[in-house]
C-alpha positions as CSV (number, residue, x, y, z in Angstrom):
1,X,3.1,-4.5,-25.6
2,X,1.5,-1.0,-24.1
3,X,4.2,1.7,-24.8
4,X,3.6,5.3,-25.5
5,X,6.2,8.1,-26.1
6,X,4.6,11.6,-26.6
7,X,6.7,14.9,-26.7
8,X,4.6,17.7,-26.5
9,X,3.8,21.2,-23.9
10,X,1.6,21.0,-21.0
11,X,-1.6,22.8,-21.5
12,X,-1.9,23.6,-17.4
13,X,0.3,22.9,-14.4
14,X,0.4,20.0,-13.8
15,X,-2.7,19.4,-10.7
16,X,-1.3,17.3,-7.2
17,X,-4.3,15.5,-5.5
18,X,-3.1,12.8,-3.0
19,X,-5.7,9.6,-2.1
20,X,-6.6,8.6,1.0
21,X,-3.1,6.8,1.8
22,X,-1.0,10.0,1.2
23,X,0.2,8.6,-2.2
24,X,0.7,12.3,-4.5
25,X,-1.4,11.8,-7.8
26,X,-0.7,14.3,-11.0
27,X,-2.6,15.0,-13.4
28,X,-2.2,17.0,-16.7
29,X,-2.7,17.5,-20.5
30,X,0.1,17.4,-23.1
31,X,-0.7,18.7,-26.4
32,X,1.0,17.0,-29.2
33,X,1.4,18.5,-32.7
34,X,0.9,16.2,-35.8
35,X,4.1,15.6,-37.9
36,X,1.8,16.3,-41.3
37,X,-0.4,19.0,-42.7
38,X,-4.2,18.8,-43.1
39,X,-5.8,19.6,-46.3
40,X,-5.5,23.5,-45.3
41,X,-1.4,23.0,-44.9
42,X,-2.4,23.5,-41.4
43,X,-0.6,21.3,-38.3
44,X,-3.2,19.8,-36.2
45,X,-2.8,19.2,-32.0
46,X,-3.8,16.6,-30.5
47,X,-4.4,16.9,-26.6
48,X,-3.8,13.9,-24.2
49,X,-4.5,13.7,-20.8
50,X,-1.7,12.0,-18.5
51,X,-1.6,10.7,-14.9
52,X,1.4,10.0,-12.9
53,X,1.5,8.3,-9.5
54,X,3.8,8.8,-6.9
55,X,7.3,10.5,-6.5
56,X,7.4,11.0,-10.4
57,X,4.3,13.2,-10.1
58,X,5.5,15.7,-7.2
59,X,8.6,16.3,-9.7
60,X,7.2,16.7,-12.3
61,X,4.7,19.3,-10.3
62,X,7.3,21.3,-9.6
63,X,9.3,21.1,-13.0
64,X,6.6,21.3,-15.6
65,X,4.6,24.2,-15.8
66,X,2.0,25.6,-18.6
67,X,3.6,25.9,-22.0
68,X,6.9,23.7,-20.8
69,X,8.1,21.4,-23.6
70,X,8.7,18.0,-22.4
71,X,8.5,14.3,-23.0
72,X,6.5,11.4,-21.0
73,X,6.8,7.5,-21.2
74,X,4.0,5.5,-20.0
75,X,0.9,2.7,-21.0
76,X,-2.3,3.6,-22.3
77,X,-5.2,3.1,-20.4
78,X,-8.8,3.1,-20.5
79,X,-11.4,3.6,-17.4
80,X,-14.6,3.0,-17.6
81,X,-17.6,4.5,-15.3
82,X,-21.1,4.1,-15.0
83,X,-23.5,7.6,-14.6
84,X,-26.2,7.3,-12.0
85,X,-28.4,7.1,-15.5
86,X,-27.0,3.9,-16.5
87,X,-24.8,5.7,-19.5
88,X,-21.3,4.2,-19.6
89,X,-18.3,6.5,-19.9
90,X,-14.8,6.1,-21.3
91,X,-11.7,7.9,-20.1
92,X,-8.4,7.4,-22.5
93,X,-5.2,8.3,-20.4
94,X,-1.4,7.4,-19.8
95,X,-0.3,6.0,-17.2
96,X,3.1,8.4,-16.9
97,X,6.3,5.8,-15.8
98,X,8.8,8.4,-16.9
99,X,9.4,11.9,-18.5
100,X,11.9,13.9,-19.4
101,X,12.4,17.9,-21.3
102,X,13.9,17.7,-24.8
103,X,14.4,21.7,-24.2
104,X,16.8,23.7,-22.2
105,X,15.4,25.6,-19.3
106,X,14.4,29.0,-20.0
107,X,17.1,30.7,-18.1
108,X,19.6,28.4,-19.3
109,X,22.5,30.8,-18.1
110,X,21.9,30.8,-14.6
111,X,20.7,27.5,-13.8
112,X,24.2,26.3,-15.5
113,X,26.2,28.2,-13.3
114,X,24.0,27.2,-10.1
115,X,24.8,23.5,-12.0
116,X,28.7,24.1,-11.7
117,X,28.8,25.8,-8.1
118,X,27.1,22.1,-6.7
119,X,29.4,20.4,-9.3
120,X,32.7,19.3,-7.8
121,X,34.0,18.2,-11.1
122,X,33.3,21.2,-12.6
123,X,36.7,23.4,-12.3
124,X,38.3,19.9,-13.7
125,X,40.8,19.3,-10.5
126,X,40.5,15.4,-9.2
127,X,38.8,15.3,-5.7
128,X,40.6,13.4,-3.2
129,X,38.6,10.7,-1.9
130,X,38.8,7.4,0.1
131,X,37.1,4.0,-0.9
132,X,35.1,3.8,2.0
133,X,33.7,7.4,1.7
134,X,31.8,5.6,-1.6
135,X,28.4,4.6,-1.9
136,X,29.0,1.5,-3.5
């Protein structure tokens, strides 16, 4: 099984590139802080690197910026490349298949009420609806 869970703040926004086919590629860095103290009583951080393909990446482009706390899911990988000297090189990333933020936004205030005004529910009067105005 290749799981990893890190929870963490970006380091940089996160960078859009998109390949040949159109499909959006982000990448990023989200430094981790060790649950334990080093021999100074000091927390140490530990910096991954993260790549997320697709949809996921362009929202999480526009939703985490530098010094954001949030959360990704994914499966380590490694890649390996060849210099034009012959040298082999390793690159440790995850592959992002989810994220989410464990914090509140930063203007929590307003981005509730903008929450409430799209929120039909919100005023707590039933909404009269037919069954074949639903989805499903």
């Amino acid at each position: 099984m290749n799981v990893i869970i890190l929870t963490g703040n970006a380091t940089k926004d996160i960078e859009i590139r998109y390949n040949p086919s159109g499909t959006p590629i982000g990448t990023g860095t989200i430094a981790v802080k060790r649950d334990y103290k080093n021999q100074n009583g000091e927390y140490e951080t530990d910096f991954h690197n993260f790549v997320a393909i697709g949809k996921i990446s362009e929202v999480m482009a526009n939703h985490v910026s530098k010094g954001d706390k949030f959360g990704i899911k994914g499966k380590l990988q490694n890649r390996v490349w060849e210099k034009d000297n012959g040298e082999k090189r390793y690159f440790t990333e995850v592959l992002v298949d989810g994220f989410d933020f464990p914090t509140k936004p930063k203007n929590n205030q307003s981005s509730n009420q903008q929450r409430n005004d799209d929120n039909p529910f919100s005023n707590g009067q039933p909404i009269d609806i037919s069954d074949e105005e639903l989805p499903f």
